[in-house]
C-alpha positions in Angstrom: -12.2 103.4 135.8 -14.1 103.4 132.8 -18.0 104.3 132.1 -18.4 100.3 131.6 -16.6 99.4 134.9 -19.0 101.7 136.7 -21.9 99.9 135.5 -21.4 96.7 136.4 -20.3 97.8 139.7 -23.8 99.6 139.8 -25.4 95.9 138.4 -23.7 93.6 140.9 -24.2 95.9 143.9 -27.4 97.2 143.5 -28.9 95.3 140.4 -29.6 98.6 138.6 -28.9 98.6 135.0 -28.3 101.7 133.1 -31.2 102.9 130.8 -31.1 105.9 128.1 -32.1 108.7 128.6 -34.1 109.4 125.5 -35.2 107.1 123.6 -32.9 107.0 120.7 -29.8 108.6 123.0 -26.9 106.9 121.9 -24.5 109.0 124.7 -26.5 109.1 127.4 -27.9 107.1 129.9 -29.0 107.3 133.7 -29.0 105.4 136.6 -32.1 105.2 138.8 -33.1 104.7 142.1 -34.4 100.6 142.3 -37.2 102.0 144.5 -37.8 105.2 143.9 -36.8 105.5 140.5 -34.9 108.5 141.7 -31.8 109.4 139.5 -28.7 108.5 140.9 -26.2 109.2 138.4 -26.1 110.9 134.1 -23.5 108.7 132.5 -22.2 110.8 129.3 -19.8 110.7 126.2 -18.9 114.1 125.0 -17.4 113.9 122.0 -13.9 116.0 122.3 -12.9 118.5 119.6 -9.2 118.5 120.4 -8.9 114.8 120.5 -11.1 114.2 118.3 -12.4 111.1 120.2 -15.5 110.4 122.8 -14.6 111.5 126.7 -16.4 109.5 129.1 -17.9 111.5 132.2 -21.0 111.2 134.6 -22.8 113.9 137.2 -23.9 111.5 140.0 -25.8 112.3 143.1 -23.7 112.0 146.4 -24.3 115.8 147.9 -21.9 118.8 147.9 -19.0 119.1 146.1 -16.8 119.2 148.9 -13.1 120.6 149.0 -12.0 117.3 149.7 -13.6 116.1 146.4 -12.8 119.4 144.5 -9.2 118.0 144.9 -9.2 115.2 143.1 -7.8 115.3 139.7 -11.1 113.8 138.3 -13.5 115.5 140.7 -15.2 118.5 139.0 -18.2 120.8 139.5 -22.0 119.2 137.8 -21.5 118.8 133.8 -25.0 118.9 132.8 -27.4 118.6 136.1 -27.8 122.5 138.1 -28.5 121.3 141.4 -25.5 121.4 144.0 -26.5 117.8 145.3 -24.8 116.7 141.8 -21.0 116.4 140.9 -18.8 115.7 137.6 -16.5 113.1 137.1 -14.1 112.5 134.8 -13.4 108.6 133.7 -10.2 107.4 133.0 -7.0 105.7 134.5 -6.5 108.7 136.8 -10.1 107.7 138.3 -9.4 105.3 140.8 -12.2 102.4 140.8 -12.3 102.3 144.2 -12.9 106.0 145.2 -15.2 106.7 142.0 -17.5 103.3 143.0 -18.3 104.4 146.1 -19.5 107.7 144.8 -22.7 106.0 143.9 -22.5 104.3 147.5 -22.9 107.7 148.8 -25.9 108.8 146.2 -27.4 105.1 147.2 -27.7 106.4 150.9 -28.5 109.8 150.4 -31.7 108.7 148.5 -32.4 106.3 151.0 -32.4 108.7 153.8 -35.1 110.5 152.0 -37.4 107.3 151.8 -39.4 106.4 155.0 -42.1 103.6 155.2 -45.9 104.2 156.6 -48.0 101.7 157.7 -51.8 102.5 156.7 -54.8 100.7 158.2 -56.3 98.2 155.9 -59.4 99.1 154.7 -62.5 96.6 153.7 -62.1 96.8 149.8 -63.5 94.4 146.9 -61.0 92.1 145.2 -60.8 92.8 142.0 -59.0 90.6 139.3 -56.0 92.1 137.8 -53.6 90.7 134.8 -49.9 89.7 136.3 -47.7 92.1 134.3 -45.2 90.5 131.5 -41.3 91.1 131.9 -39.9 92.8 129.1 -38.2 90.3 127.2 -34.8 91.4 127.3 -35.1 90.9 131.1 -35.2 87.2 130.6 -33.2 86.4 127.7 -31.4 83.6 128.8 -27.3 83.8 129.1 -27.4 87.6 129.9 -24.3 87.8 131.3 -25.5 89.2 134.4 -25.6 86.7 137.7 -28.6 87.9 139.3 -30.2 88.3 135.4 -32.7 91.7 136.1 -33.5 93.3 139.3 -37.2 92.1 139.3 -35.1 88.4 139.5 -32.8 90.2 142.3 -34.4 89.2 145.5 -32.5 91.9 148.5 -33.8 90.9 151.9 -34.8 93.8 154.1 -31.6 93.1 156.7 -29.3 93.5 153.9 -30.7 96.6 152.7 -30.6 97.7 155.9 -27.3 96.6 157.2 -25.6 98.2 153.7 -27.6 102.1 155.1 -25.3 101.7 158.3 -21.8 102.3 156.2 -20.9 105.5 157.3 -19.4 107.2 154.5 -18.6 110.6 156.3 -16.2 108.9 158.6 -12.8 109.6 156.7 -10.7 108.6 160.1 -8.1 105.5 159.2 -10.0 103.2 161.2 -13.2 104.1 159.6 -13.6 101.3 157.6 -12.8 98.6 160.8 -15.3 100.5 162.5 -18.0 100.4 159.7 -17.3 96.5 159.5 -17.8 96.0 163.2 -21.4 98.4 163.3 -22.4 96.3 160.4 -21.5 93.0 161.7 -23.0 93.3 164.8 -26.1 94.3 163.4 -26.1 91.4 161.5 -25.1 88.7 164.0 -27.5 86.3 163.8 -28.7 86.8 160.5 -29.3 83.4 158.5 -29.7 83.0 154.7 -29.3 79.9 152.7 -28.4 80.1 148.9 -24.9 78.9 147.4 -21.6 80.3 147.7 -19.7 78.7 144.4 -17.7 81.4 143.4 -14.5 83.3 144.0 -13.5 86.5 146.3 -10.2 87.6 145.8 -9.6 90.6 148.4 -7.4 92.0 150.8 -9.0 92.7 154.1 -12.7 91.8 152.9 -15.5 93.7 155.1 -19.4 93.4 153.8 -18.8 96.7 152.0 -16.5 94.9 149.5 -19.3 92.4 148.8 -22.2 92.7 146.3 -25.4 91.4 146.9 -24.8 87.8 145.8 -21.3 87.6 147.3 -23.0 88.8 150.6 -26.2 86.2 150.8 -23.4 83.6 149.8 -21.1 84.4 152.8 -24.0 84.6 155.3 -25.5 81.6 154.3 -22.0 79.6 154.3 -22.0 81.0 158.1 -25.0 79.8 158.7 -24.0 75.9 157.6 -20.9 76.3 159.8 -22.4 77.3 162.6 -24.7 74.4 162.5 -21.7 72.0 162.0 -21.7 71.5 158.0 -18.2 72.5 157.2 -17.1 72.8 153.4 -14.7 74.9 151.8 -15.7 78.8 150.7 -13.7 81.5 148.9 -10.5 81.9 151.2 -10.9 85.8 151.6 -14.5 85.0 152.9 -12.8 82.4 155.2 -10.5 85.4 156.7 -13.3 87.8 156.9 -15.4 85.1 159.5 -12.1 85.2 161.7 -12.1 89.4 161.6 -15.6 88.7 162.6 -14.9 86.8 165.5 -12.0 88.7 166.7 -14.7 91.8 167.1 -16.8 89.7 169.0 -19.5 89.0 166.6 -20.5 85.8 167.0 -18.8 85.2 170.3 -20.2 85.9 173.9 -16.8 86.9 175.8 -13.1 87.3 175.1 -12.6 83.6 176.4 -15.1 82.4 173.9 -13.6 84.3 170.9 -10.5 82.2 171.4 -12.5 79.0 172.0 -14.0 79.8 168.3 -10.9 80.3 167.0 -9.4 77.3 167.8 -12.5 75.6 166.6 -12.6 77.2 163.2 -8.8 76.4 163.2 -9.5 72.5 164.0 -12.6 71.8 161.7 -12.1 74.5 158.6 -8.3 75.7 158.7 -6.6 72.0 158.7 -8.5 70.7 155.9 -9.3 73.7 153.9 -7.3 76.8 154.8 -3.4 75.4 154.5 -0.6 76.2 156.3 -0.8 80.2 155.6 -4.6 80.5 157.0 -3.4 78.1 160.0 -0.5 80.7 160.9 -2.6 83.8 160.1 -4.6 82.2 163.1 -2.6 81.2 165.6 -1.1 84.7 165.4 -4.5 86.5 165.7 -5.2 84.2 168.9 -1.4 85.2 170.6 -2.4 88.8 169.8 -5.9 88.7 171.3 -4.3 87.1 173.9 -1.7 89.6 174.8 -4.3 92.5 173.9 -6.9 91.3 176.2 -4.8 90.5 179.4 -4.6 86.3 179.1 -1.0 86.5 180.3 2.2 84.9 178.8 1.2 81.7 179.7 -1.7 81.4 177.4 -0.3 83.4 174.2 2.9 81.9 174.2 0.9 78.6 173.3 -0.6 80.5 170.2 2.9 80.9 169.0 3.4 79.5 165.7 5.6 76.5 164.7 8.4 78.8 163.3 8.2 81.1 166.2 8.4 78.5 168.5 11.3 76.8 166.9 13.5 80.1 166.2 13.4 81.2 169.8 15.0 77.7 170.8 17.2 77.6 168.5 18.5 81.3 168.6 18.5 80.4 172.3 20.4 77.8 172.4 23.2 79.5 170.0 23.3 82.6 171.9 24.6 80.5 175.2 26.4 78.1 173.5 28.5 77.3 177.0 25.7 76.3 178.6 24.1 73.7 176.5 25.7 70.3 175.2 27.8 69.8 171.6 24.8 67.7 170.2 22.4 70.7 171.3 24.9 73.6 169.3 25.2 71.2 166.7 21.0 70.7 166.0 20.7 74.3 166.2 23.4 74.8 163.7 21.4 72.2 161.2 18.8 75.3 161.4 20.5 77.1 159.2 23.4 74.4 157.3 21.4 71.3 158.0 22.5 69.5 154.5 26.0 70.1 154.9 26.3 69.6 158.5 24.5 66.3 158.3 26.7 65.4 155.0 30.2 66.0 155.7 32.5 63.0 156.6 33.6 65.1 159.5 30.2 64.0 161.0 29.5 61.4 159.6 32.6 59.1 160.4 32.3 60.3 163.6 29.1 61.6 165.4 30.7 62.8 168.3 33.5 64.4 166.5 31.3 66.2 164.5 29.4 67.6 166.8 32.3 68.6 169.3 34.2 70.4 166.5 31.2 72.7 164.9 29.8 73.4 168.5 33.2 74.3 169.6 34.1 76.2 166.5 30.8 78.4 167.2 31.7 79.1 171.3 35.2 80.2 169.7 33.4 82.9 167.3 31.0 83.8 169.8 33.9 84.5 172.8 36.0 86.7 170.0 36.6 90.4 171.0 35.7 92.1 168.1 37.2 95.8 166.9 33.6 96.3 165.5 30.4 97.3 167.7 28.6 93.8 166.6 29.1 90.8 168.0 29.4 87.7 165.8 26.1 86.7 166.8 24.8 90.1 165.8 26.3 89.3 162.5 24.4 86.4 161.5 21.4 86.9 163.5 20.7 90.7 163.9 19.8 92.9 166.5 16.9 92.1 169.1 15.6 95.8 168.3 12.6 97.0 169.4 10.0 98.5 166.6 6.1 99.6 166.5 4.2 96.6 166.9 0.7 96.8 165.4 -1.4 93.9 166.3 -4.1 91.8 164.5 -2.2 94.2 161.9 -3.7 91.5 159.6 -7.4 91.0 160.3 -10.1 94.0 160.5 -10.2 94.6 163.8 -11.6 97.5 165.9 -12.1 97.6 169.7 -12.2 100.7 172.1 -9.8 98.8 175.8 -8.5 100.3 178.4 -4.5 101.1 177.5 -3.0 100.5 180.9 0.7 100.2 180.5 2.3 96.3 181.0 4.9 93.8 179.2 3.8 90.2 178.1 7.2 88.2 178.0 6.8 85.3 176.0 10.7 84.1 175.8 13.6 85.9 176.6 14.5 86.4 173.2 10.5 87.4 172.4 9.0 90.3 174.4 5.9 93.0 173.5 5.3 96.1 175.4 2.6 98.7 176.4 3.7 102.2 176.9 1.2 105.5 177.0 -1.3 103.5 174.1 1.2 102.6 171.9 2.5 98.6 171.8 5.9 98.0 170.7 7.9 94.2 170.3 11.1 93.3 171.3 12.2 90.5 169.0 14.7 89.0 166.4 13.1 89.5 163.0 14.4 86.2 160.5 14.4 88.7 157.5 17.0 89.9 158.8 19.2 86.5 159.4 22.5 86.3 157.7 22.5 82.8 156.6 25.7 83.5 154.1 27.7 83.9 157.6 26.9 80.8 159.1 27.6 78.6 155.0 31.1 80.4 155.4 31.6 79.5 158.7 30.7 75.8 157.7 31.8 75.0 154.4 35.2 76.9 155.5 35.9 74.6 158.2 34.6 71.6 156.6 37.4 72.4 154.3 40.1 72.5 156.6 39.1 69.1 158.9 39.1 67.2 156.3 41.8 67.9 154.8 43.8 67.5 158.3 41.9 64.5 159.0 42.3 62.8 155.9 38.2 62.4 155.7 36.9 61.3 152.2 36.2 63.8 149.6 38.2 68.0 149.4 36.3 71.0 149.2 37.6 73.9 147.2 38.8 76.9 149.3 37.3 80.1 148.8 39.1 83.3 149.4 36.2 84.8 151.2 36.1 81.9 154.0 39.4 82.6 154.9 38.5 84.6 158.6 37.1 81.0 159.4 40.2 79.3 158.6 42.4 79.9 162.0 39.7 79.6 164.4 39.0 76.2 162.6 42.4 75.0 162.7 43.0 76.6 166.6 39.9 74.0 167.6 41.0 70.9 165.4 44.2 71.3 167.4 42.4 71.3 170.6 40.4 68.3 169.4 43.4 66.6 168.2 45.7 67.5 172.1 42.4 65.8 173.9 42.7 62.9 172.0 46.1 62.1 172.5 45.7 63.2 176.3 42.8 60.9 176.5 44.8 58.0 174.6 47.6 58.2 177.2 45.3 58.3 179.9 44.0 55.0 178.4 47.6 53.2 178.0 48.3 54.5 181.8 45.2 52.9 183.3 46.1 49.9 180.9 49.6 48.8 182.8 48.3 50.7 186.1 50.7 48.8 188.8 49.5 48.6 192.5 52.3 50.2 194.3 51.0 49.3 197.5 50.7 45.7 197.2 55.2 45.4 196.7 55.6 45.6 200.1 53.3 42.4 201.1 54.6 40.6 198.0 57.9 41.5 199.1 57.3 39.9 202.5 55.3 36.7 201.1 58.4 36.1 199.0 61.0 36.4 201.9 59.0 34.0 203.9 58.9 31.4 201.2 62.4 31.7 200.7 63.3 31.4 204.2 61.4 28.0 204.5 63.5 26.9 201.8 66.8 27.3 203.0 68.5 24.2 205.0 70.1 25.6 208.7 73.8 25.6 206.8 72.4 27.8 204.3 70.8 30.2 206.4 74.5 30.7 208.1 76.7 31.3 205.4 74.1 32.9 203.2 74.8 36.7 202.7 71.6 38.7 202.1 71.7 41.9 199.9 68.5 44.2 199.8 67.3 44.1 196.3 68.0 47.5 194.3 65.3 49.4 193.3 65.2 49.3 189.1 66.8 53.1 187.6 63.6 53.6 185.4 60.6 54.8 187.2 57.4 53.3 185.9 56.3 56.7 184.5 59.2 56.8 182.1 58.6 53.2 180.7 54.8 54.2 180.3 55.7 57.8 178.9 58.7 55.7 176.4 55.7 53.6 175.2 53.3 56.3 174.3 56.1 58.0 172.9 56.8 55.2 170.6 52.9 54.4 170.2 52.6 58.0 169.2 55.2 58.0 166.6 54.0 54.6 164.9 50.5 56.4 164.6 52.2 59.5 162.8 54.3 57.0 160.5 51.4 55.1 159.9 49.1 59.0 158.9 51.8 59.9 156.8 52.2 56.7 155.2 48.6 56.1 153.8 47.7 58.0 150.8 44.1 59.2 150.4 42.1 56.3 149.3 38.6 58.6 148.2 36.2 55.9 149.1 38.1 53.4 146.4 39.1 49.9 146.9 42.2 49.0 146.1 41.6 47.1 142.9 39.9 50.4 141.7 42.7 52.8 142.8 45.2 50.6 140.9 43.2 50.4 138.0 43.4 54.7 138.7 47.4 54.8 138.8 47.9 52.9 135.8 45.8 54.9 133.7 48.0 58.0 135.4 50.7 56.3 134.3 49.2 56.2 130.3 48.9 52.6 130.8 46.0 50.8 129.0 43.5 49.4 131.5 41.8 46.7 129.6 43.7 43.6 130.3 43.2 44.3 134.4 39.6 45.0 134.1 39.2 41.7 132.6 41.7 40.1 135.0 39.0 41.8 137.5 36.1 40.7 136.0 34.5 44.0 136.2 32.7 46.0 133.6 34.4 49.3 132.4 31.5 51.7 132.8 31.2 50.7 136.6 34.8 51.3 137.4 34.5 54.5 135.6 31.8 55.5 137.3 33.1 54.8 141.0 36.3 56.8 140.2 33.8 60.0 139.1 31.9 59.4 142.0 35.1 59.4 144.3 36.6 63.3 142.6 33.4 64.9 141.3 32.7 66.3 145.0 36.5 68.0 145.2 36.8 68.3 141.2 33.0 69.4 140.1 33.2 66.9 136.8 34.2 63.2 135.1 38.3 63.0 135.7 37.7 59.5 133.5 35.7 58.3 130.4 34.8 54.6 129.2 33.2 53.1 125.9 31.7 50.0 127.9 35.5 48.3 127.0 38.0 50.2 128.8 38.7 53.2 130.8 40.8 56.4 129.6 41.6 59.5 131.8 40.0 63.2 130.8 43.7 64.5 130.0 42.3 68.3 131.2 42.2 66.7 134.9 45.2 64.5 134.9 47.4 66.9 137.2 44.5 67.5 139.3 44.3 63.9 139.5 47.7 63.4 139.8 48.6 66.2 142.2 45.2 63.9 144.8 47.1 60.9 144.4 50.8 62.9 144.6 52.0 61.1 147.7 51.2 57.2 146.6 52.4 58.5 143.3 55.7 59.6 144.4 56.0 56.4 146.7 56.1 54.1 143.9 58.3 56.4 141.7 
């Protein structure tokens, strides 16, 4: 902190402007009193033989030179002033703003313990006419610089002045400044003041101390519009600093009540003019007032935020995978993959199919033994640890309850706890998610299906995916057993014969051939039971889903992979693998060249990663850098018709 940083601290928190010394001091100037005219602080530049420069320094007025002072760097004993109420500082970047500012906070209040107000009696007296006294003109030249302009414009109501001589500067505990926001801000409660608030605070945990005068009249009297129902936007670390408020109960009459505000400053400010960062900052100081104040599970768990909510379900749900469906698995996965998992052909050919496979693949991971101490769900998703918990960690809060010793459980996967005073959370923390884990998993399997299931478009393996590849091959086989299971099962309840009803159609038929036959014939007729047939019905069905099954494999192995391409198109592709020109068939075709080539790009950039074909608006030609990639994708109907 530098000499000029100082003084416009002193300007914008007191209105005091600095004024020489001497007249005609060019180094020196002091600091006064605005009511007393006391000196607060000798601002001096000494010039420095060694440097051969000015030093900046100051004695200001804040009491004894402490040990605690005496230690700072820039701290030392009176430079010009003898009396042991005043103390030397140093200016420069080892001067910390903060710490060197609020030395004049502390000569403020030690001159103000020293003023005290009497009320006389009014005495009879005779008016007398007196001349108004003229402002020195270089108090009202215009564009100053200054906000307020001189401190004879600076108007500091009495409850401000009063409120700022509560700050208890000899409280050095960490929670001294929490405290010294909630003495002030109950003292000023109800207090009302209407000027404007157009302009910026930019702070992190704002209490009244941070403010200067104008800042301070600007924040009260946007309070006071709010209160009365006019809502409009003000500086967002003024916005946080009414919620600290209410969460020490200024402003409200009873726990209950400081959530009702809440929710009401959420609805009509936070919505419109806070975003989503001032809505969760919120809800989360509602589900810790909540849990600190006894409400119960019930009524925090409804403060939880969106995310919250939406993680514990999900890490739920993939935690016990058995128990919930493959569509369930599969929109918990999307969490984490959703682009990919909604994108694959695996999926999307086939809903179902899609969603059996990846759910299935994810049970399989989970139910591995594994040599190491984590499980796989560990490894994407961390450990449910318990740490410190520190709530309303980001308001200013300070409150003297009862610690009696209890556990909130929000979720099972969600828990905070109260042990001897101290609060701790059991919880999964998502910075410490794994996300790479689950794209392997995905992406590695995604590979394999559709390669195995002749799906549009090939991914490129990746030697790092290659733990995923057995477990995704073990379940496609499992997919692949129920099908064909299922398929029989289908043929079988296709032909299903009645084996009950031969004996009565056995009978019918005798009867009707016994009505047919003359008296002669009956005699010399010789009846023969009919032979039951070799072949049991079970080996004709099992011959024909045999012979079903082996059409089906013929009929795999026999269709080459068409990439999305209509036939027209793919011949158009084998010719030009076969260096043929392509001109005369796109006209035969009637198509235009850039088309075609761009279908073809289309169909092998997802597998490839670039253009396997060029055209000039006339005719198509094949990139010769991919033509064994090419060739090698369309091998098998290659081969064929070689």
């Amino acid at each position: 902190m530098d000499i000029a940083q100082f003084l416009a601290y002193a300007q914008e928190m007191y209105g005091i402007e600095a004024e020489p010394k001497l007249v005609g001091a060019q180094h020196q100037w002091v600091l006064c009193h605005p009511d007393t005219g006391a000196w607060l602080a000798l601002l001096l530049q000494q010039w420095d033989e060694t440097t051969g420069e000015y030093r900046e320094c100051m004695d200001v007025k804040c009491g004894t030179l402490t040990p605690l002072l005496a230690a700072k760097p820039y701290m030392t004993s009176a430079i010009r002033m003898r009396s042991s109420q005043w103390v030397g500082v140093f200016f420069g970047d080892d001067a910390p703003a903060y710490e060197v500012s609020r030395l004049l906070d502390m000569a403020m209040e030690l001159e103000d313990r020293k003023t005290a107000t009497f009320i006389l009696d009014e005495k009879p007296h005779t008016p007398q006419y007196e001349d108004s006294a003229l402002p020195f003109a270089r108090l009202n030249a215009p564009n100053s610089g200054h906000v307020w302009g001189s401190r004879h414009q600076l108007q500091m109501p009495e409850k401000i002045r009063d409120m700022m001589q509560l700050y208890d500067f000899a409280d050095t505990s960490p929670a001294a400044k929490a405290k010294n926001f909630v003495r002030q801000g109950r003292f000023m409660a109800a207090y009302e003041d209407r000027t404007s608030w157009d302009f910026d605070v930019s702070k992190r945990y704002t209490t009244y101390h941070d403010l200067n005068l104008r800042e301070l009249r600007g924040y009260f009297s946007w309070r006071t519009a709010l209160r009365r129902g006019s809502v409009s936007p003000v500086s967002r670390s003024l916005a946080y600093m009414y919620v600290s408020e209410l969460l020490c109960g200024i402003g409200a009459n009873s726990p209950k009540d400081v959530l009702h505000q809440l929710g009401r400053f959420e609805k009509n400010y936070a919505t419109m003019w806070g975003g989503s960062a001032m809505l969760n900052f919120i809800r989360t100081c509602q589900k810790d007032y909540a849990i600190l104040h006894g409400f119960g599970a019930e009524v925090a768990k409804k403060y939880l935020t969106d995310k919250q909510t939406y993680y514990d379900g999900v890490l739920s749900v993939l935690k016990n995978a058995a128990s919930h469906t493959d569509k369930d698995v599969f929109q918990a996965l999307c969490a984490f993959e959703e682009e990919r998992l909604w994108s694959t052909p695996v999926f999307k050919e086939d809903h179902q199919r899609g969603e059996y496979l990846f759910a299935q693949l994810w049970r399989r991971l989970l139910a591995q033994e594994s040599e190491e101490s984590e499980s796989f769900f560990e490894k994407c998703f961390g450990h449910q640890e318990t740490r410190v918990w520190y709530p309303l960690r980001e308001a200013v809060y300070w409150e003297e309850l009862e610690a009696t010793d209890t556990d909130v459980v929000l979720h099972p996967l969600r828990s905070y706890h109260l042990r001897s005073g101290h609060w701790s959370a059991r919880e999964y923390d998502p910075e410490e998610f794994h996300r790479d884990v689950i794209e392997q998993m995905v992406h590695g399997a995604d590979r394999i299906w559709r390669k195995q299931l002749k799906v549009r478009g090939r991914l490129q393996a990746r030697s790092y995916e290659a733990w995923v590849e057995p477990h995704a091959q073990a379940v496609l086989d499992e997919y692949v057993a129920q099908q064909r299971r299922a398929e029989e099962e289908a043929r079988r309840e296709s032909v299903k014969i009645d084996f009950t009803e031969l004996d009565t159609i056995r009978h019918d038929a005798h009867v009707t051939q016994e009505s047919l036959l003359t008296q002669e014939e009956r005699e010399s007729a010789e009846y023969s039971e009919p032979r039951e047939s070799s072949v049991s019905t079970e080996s004709i069905q099992s011959d024909r889903a045999q012979g079903a099954r082996a059409e089906e494999t013929e009929e795999i192995q026999n269709t080459p992979d068409t990439y999305g391409l209509d036939a027209q198109t793919l011949h158009i592709l084998d010719a030009l693998l076969a260096g043929d020109d392509v001109r005369g068939q796109l006209e035969q075709m009637h198509a235009m060249a850039s088309l075609v080539a761009e279908q073809i790009n289309e169909a092998f950039f997802e597998e490839i990663g670039d253009m396997v074909v060029d055209s000039d608006g006339q005719t198509i030609t094949l990139v010769e850098d991919y033509r064994d990639d090419v060739r090698e994708r369309r091998g098998e109907k290659i081969g064929r018709n070689d």
